[in-house]
Backbone as CSV, one residue per row, in Angstrom:
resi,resn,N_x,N_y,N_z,CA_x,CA_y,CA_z,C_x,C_y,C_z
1,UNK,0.821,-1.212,0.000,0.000,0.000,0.000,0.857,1.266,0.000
2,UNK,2.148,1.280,0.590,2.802,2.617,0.578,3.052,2.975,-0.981
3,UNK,3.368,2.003,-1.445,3.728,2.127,-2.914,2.436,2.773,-3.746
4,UNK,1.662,2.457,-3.356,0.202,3.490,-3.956,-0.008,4.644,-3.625
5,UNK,0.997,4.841,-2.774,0.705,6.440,-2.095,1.719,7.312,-3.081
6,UNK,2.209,7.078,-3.520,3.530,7.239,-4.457,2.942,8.037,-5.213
7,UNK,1.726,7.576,-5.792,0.854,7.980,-6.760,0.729,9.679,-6.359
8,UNK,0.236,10.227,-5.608,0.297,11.376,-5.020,1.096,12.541,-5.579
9,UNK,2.173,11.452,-5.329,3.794,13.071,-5.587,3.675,12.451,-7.265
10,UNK,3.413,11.678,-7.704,4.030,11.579,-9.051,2.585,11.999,-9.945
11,UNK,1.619,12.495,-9.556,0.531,13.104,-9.861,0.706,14.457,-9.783
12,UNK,1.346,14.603,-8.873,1.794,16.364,-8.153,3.115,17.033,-8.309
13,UNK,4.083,16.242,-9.114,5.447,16.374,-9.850,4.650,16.636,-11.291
14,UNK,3.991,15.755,-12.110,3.302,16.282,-13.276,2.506,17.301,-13.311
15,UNK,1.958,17.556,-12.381,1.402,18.233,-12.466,1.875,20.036,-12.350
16,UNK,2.830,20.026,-11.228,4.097,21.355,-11.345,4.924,21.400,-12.514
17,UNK,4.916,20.312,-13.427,5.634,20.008,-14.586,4.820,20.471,-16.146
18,UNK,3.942,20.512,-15.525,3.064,20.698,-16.733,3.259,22.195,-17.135
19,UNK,3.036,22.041,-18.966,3.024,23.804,-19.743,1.807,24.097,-19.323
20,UNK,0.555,22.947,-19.153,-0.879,23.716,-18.847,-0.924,24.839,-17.677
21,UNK,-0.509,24.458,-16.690,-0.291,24.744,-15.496,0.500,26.277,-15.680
22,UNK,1.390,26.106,-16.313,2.153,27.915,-16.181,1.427,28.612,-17.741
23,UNK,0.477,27.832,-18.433,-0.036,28.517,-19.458,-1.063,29.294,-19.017
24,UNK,-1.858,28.676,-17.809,-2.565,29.182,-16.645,-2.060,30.160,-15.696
25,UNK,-0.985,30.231,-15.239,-0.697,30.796,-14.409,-0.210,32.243,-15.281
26,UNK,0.069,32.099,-16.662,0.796,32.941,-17.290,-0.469,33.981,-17.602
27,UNK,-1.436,33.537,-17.961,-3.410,33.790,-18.420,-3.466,34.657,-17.063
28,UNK,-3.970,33.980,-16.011,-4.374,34.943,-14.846,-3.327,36.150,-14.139
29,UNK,-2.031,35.891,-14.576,-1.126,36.898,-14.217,-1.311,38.103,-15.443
30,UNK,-1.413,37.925,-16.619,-2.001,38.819,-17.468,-3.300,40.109,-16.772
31,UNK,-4.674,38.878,-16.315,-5.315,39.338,-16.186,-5.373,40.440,-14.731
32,UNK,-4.692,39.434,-13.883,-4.300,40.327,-12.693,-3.572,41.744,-12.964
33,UNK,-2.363,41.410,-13.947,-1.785,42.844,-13.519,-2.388,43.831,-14.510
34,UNK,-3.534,43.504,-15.241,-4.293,44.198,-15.892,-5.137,45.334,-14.873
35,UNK,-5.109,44.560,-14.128,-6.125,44.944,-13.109,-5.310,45.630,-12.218
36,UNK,-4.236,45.546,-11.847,-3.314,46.071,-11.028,-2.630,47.920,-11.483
37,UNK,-2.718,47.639,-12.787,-2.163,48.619,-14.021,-3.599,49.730,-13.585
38,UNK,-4.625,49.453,-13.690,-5.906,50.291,-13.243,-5.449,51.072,-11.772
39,UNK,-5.811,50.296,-11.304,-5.627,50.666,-9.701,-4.077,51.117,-8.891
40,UNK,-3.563,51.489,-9.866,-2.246,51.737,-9.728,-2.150,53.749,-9.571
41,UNK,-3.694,54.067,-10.362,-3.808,55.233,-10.592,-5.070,56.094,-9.585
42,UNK,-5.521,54.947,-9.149,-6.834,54.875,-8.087,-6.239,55.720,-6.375
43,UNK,-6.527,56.696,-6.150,-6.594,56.985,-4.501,-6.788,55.970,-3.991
44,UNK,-6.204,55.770,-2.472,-7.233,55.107,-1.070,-7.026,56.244,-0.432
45,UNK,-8.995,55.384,-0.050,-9.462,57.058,0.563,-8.926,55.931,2.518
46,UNK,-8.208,57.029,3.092,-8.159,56.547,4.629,-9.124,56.021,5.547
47,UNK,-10.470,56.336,5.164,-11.515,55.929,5.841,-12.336,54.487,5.188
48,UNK,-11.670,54.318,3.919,-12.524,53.100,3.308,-11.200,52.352,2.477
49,UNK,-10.015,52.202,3.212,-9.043,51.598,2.838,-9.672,49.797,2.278
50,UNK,-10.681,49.395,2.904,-10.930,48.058,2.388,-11.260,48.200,1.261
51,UNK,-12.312,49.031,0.751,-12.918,49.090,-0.550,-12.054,49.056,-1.639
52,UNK,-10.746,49.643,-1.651,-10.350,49.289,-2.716,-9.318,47.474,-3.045
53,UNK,-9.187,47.501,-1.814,-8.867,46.016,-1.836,-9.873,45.113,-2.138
54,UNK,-11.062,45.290,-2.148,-12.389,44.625,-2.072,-12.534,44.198,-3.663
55,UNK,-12.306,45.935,-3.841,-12.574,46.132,-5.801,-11.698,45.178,-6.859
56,UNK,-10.691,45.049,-5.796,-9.125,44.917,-6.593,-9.796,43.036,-6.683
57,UNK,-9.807,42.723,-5.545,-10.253,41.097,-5.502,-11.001,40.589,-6.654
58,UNK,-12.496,41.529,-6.474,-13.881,41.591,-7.438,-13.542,41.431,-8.618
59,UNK,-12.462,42.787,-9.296,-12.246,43.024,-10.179,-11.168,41.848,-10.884
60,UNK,-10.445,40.752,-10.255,-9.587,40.221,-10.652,-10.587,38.696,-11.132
61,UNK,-11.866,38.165,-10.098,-12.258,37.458,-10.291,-13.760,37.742,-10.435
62,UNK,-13.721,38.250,-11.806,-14.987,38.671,-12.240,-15.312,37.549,-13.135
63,UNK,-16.988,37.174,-13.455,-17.583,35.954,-14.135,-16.488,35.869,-15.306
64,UNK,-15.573,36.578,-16.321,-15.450,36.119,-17.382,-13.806,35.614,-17.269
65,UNK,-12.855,35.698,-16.354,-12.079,35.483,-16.196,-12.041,34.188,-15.631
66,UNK,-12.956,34.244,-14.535,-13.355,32.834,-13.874,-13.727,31.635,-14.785
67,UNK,-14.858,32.098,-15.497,-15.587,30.645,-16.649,-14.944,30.628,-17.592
68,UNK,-13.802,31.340,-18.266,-12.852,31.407,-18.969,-11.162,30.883,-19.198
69,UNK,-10.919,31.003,-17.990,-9.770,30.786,-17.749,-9.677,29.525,-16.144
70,UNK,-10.301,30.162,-15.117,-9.427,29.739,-13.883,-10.430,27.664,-14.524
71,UNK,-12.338,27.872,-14.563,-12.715,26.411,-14.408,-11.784,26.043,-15.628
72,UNK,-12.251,26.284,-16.840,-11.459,25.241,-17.864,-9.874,24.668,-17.328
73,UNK,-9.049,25.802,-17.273,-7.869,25.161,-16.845,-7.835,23.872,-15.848
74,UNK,-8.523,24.029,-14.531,-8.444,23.045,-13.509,-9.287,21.796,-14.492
75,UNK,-10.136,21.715,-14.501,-11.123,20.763,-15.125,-10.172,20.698,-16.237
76,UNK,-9.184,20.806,-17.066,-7.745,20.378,-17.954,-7.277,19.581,-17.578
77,UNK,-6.976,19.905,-16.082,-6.114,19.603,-15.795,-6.230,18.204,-15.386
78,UNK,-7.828,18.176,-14.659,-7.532,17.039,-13.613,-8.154,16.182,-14.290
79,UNK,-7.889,15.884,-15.604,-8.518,14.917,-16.406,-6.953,14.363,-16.701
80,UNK,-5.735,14.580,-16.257,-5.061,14.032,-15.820,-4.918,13.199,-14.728
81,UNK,-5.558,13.343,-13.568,-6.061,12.677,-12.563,-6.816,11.555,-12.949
82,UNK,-7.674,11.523,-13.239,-8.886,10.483,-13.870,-8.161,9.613,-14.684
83,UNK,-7.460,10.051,-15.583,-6.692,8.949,-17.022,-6.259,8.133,-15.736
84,UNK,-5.371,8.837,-15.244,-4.106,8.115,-14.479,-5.093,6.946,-13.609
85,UNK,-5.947,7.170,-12.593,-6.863,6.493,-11.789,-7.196,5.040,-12.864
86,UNK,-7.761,5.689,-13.868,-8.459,4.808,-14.398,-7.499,3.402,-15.785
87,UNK,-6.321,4.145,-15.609,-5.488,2.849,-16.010,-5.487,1.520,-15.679
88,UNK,-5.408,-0.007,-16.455,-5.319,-1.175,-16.159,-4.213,-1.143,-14.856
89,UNK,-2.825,-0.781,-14.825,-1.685,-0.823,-14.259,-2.041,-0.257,-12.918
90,UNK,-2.558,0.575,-12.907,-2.980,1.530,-11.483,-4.153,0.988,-10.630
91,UNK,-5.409,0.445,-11.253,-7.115,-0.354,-11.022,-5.876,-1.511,-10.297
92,UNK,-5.457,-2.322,-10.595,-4.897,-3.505,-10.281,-3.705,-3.746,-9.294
93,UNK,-3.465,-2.502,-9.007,-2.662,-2.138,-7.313,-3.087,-2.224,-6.470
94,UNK,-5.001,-1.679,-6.337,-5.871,-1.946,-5.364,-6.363,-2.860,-4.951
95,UNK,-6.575,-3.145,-3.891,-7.395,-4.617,-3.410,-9.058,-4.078,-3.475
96,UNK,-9.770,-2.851,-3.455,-10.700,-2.505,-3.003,-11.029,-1.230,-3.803
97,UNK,-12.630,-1.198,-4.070,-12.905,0.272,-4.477,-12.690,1.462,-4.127
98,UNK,-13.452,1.101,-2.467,-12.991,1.946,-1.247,-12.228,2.990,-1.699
99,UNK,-10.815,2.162,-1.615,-9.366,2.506,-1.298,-8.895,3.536,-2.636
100,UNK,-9.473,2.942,-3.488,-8.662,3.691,-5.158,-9.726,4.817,-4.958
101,UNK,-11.021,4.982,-5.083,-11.713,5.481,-4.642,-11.512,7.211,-4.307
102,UNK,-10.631,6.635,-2.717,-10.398,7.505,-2.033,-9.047,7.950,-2.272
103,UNK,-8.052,7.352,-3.107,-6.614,7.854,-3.312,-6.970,8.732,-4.458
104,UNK,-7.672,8.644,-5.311,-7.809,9.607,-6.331,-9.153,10.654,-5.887
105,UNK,-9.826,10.770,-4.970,-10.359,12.240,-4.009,-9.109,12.973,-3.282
106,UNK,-8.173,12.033,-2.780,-6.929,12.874,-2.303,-5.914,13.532,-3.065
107,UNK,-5.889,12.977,-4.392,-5.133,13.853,-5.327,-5.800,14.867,-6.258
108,UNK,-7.746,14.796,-6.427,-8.532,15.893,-6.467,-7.946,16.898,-5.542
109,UNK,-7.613,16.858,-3.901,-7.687,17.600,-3.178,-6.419,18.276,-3.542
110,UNK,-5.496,17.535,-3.481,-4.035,17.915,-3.688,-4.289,19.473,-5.002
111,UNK,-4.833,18.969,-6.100,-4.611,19.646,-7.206,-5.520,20.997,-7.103
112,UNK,-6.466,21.064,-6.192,-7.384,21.665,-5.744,-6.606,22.819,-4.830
113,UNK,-5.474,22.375,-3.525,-5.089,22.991,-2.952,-3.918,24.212,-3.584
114,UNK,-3.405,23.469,-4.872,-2.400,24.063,-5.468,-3.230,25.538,-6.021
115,UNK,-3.982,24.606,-7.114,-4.780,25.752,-7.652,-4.975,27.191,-6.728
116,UNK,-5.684,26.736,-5.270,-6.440,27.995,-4.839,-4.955,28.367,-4.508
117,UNK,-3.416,27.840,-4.038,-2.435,28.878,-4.192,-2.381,29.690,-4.827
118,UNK,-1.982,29.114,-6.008,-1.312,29.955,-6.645,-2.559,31.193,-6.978
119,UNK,-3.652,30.931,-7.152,-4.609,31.716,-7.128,-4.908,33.083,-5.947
120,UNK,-4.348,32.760,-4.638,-4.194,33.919,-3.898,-2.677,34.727,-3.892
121,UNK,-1.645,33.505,-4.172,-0.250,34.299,-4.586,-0.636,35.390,-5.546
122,UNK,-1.199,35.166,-6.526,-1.425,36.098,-7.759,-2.280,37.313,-7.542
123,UNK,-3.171,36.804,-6.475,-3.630,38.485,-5.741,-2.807,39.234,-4.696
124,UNK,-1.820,38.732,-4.398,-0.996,39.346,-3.211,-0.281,39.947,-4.732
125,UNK,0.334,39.516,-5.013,0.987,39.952,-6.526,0.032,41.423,-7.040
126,UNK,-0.888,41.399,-7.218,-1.666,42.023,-7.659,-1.827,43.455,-6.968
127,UNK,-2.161,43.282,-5.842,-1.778,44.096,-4.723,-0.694,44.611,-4.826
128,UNK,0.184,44.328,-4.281,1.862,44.801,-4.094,1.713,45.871,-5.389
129,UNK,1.802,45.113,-7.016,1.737,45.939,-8.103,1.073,47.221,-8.221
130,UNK,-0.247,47.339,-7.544,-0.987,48.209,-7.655,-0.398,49.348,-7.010
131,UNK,0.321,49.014,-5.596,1.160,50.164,-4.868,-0.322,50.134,-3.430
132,UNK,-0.999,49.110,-3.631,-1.835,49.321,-2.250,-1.498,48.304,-1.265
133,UNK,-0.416,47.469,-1.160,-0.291,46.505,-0.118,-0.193,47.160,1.220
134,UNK,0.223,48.591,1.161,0.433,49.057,2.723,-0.774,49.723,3.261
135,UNK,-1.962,48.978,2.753,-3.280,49.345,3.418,-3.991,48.003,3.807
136,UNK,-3.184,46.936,3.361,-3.788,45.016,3.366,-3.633,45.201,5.267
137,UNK,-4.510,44.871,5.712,-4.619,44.867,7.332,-5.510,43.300,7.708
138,UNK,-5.623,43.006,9.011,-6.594,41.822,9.167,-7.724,41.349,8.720
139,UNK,-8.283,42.502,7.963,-9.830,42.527,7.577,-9.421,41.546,5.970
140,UNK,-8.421,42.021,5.572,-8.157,41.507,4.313,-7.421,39.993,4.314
141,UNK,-6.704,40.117,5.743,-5.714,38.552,5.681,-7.031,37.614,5.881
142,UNK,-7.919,37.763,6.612,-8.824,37.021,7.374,-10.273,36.587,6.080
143,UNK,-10.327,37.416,4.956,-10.697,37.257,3.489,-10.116,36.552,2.612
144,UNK,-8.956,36.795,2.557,-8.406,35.711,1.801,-8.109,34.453,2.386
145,UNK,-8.227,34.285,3.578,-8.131,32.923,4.506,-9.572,31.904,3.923
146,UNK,-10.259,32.631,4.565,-11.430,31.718,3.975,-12.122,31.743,2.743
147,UNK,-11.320,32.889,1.657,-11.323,32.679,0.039,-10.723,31.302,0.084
148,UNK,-9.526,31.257,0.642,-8.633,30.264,0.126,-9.214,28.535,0.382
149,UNK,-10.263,28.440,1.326,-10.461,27.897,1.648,-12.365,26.687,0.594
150,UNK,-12.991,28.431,0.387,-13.978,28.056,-0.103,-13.502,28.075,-1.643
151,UNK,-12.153,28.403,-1.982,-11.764,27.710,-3.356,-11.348,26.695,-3.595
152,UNK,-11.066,25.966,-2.227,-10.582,24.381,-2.630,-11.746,23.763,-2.477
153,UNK,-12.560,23.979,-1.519,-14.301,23.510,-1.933,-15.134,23.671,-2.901
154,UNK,-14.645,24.697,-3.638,-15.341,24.715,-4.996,-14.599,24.200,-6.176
155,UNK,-12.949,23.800,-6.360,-12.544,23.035,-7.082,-12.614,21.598,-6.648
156,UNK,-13.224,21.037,-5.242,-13.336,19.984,-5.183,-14.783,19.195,-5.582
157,UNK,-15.645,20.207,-5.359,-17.242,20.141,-6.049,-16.818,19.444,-7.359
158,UNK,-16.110,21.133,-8.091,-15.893,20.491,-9.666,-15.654,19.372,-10.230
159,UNK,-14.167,18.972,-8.602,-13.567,17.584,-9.388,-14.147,16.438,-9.146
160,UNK,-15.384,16.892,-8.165,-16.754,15.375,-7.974,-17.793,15.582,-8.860
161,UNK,-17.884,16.266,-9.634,-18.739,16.454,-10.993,-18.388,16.042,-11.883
162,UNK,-16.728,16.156,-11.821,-16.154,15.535,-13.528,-16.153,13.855,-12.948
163,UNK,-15.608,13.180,-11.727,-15.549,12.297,-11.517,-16.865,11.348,-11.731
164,UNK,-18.150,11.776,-11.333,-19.405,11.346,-11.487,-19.485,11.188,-12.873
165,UNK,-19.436,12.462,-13.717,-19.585,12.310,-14.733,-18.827,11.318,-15.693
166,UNK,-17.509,11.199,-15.681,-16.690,10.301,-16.106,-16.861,9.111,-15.806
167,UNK,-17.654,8.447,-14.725,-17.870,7.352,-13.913,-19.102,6.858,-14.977
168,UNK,-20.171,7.347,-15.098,-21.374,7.700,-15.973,-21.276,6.967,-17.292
169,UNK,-19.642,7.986,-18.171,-19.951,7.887,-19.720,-18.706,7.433,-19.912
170,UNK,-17.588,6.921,-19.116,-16.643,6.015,-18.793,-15.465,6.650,-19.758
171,UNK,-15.354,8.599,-20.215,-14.942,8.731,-21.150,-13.932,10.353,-20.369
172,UNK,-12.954,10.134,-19.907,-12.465,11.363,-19.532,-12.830,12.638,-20.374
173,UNK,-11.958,12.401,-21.761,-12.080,13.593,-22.210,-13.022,14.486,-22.315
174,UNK,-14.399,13.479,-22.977,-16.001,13.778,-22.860,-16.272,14.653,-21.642
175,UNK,-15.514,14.267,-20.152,-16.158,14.433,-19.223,-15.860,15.941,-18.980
176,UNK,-14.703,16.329,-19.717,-14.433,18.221,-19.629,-15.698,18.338,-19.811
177,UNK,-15.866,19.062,-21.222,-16.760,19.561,-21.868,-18.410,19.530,-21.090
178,UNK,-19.084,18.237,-20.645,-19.718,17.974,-20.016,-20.006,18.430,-18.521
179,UNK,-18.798,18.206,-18.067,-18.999,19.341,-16.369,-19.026,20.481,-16.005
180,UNK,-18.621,21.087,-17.789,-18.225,22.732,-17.866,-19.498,23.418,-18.026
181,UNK,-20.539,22.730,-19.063,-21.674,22.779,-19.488,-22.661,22.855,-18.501
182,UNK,-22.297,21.957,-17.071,-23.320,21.459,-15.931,-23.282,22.718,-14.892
183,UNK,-21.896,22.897,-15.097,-21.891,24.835,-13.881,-21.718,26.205,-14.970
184,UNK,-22.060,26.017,-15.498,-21.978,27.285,-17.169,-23.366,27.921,-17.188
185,UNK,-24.287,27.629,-16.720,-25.556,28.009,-17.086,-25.860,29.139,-16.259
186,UNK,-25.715,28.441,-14.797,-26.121,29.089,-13.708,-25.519,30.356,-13.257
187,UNK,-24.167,30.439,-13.604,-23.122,31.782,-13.563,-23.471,32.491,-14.557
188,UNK,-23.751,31.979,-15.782,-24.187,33.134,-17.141,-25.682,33.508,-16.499
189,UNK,-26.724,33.383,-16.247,-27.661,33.531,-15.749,-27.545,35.004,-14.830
190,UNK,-26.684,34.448,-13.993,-26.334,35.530,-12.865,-25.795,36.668,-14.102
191,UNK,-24.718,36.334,-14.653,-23.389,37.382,-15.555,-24.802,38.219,-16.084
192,UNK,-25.889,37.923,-17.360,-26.292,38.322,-18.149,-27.183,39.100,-17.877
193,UNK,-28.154,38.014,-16.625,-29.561,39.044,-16.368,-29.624,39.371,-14.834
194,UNK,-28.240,39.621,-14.143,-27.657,40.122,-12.859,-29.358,39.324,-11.791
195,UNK,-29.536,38.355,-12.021,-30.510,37.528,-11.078,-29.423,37.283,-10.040
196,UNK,-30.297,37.823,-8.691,-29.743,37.852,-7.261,-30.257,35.800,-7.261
197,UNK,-30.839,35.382,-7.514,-31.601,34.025,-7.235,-30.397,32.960,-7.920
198,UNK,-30.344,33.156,-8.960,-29.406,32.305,-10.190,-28.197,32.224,-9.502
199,UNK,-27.687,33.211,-8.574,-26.668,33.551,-8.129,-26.005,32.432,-6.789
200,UNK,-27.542,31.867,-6.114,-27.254,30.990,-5.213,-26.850,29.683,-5.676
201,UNK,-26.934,29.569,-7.048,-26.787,28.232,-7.786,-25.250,28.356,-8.201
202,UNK,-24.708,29.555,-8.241,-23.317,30.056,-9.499,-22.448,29.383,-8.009
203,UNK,-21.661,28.187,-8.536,-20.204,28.002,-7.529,-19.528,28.896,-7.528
204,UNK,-18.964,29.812,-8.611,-18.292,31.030,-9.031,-18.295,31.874,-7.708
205,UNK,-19.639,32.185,-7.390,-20.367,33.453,-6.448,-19.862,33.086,-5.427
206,UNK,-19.562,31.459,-4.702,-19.360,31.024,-3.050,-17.607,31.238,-3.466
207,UNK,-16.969,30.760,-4.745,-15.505,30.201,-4.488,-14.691,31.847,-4.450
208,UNK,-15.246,32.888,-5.232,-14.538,34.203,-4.794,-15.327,35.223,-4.341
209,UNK,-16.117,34.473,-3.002,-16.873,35.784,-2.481,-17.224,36.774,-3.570
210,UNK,-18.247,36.593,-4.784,-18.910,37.217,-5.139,-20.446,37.851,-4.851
211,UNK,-20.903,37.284,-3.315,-21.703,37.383,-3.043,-21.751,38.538,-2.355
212,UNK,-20.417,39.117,-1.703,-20.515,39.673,-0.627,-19.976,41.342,-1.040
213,UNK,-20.573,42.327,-0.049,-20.838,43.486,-0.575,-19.101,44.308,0.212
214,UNK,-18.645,43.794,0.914,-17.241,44.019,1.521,-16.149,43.626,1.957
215,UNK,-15.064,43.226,2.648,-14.193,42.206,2.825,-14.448,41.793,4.158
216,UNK,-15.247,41.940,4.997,-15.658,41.777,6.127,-16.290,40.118,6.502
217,UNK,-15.456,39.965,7.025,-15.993,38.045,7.245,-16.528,37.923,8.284
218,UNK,-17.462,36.729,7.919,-19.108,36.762,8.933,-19.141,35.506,9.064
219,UNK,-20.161,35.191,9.944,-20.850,33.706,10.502,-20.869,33.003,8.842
220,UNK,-21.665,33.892,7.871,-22.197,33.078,6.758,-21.259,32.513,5.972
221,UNK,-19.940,33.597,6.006,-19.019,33.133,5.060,-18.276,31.620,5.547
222,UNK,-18.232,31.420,6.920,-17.431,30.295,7.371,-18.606,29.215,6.968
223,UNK,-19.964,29.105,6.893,-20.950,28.697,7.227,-21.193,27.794,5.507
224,UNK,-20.369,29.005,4.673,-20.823,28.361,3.200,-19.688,27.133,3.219
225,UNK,-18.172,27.526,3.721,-17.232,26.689,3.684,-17.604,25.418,3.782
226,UNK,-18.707,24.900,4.662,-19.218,23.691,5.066,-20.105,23.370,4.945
227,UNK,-21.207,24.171,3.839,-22.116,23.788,3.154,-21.147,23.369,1.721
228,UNK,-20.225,24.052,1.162,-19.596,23.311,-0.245,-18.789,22.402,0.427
229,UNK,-18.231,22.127,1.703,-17.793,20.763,2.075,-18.819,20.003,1.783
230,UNK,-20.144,20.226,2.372,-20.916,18.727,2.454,-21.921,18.742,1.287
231,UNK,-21.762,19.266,0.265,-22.139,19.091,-1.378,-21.226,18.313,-2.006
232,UNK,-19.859,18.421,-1.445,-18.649,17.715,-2.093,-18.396,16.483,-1.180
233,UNK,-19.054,15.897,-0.144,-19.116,15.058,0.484,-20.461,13.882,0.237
234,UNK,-21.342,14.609,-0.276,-22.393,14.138,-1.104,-22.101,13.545,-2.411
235,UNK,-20.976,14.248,-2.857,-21.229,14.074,-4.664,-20.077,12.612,-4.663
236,UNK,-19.126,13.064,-3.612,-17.954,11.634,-3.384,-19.233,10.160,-2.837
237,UNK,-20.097,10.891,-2.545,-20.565,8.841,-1.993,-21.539,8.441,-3.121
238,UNK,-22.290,10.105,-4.209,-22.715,9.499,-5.430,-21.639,8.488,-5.918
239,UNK,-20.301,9.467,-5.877,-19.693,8.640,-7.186,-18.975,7.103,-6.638
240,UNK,-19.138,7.197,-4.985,-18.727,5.601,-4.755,-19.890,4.803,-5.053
241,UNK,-21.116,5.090,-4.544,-22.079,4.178,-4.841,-22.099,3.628,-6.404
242,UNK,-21.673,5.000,-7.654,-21.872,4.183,-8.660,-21.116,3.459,-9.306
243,UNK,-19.366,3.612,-8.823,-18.408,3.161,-8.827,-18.157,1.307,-8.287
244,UNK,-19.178,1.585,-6.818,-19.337,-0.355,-6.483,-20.308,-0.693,-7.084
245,UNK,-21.305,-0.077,-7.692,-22.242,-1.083,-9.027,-21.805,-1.001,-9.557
246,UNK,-21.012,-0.495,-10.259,-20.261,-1.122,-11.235,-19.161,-2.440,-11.852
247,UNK,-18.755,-2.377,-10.137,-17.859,-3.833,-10.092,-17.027,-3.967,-11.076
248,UNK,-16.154,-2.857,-11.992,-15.546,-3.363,-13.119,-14.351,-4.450,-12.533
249,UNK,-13.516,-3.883,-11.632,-12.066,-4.622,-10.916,-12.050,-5.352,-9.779
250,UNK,-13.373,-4.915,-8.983,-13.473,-5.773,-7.389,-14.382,-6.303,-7.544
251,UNK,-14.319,-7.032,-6.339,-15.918,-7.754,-5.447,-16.343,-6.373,-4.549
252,UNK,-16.341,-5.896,-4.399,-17.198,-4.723,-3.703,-17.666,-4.830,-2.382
């Protein structure tokens, strides 16, 4: 079994290895210091020093950057995850569904955790550039704490949507296109005809505090953290349940 754990770093070595990965990182650093280049020319007013950090956030992860760049890339990516899982050589290491199961939700998580890095590195980045980091105070560390947090819950949603889905139509590649389609509706909804309602459906809205009118963190915001935990705790026992009817490699 240690030898299956292996799987992990050599999932997470390809994955720091990958051109996708800095073709991504190269995309949102564009867009960031786009945004940085703006606000570079912007006052802070002393009495509402958050607001422009607020703007700067908003403005970096607005609907078209997000459904554009940050889902496609991850959902790219982790269809590297899935191939790899779903190899003859890899199925046949396991004694149990369980177990494979759950080693490939832990390297969802893994790829999940990277992502929301480098994703808040690139707003500290963003910041600094702008020339406003010497107004970033607790109100803002304590925002991006539990950004950082409800973005690995919302790339882990994703990566139990593509997993379900792939489980389904037994077809990785298929399964991009398909999971992109399944959270695409509900964010354009919100983007197009600014519906406050559509908005409770958009993952987009929970993973970069688009819901919220300031940087000020509340009961609700910790509160969503563990409502997209236990949507993504839901969608992992869909995809075991349909994973042991299936019985392709075990007795179950």
């Amino acid at each position: 079994m240690a030898k299956i754990k292996n799987i992990h770093r050599f999932l997470t070595r390809n994955l720091l290895k990958s051109k996708k990965l800095y073709i991504f990182v190269a995309l949102i650093v564009i867009v960031s210091l786009g945004v940085g280049c703006h606000y570079r020319t912007v006052a802070v007013n002393p009495g509402n020093k958050n607001d422009i950090l607020f703007s700067i956030y908003q403005d970096i992860f607005s609907t078209v950057p997000t459904l554009m760049i940050i889902v496609p890339f991850f959902l790219y990516l982790i269809e590297f995850v899935a191939e790899t899982f779903n190899k003859c050589n890899i199925l046949l290491k396991y004694g149990n569904v369980k177990q494979w199961w759950y080693d490939e939700n832990i390297s969802m998580l893994i790829f999940s955790a990277i992502f929301a890095f480098i994703i808040n590195i690139v707003i500290l980045i963003t910041i600094l550039f702008s020339g406003k980091i010497g107004v970033v105070g607790i109100d803002m560390i304590k925002f991006l704490f539990v950004g950082f947090f409800l973005q690995i819950a919302g790339f882990l949603i994703l990566s139990s949507i593509f997993n379900v889905v792939v489980l389904l139509i037994n077809h990785t590649f298929i399964g991009f296109p398909i999971t992109y389609f399944i959270v695409l509706p509900f964010s354009l909804i919100k983007y197009i005809f600014h519906n406050p309602k559509a908005s409770m459906l958009a993952l987009n809205e929970y993973m970069f505090l688009k819901y919220k009118e300031s940087i000020i963190i509340n009961f609700k915001d910790i509160f969503n953290i563990f409502w997209l935990v236990l949507i993504y705790l839901i969608m992992c026992l869909i995809g075991y349940f349909i994973i042991k009817d299936k019985d392709i490699y075990w007795e179950a």
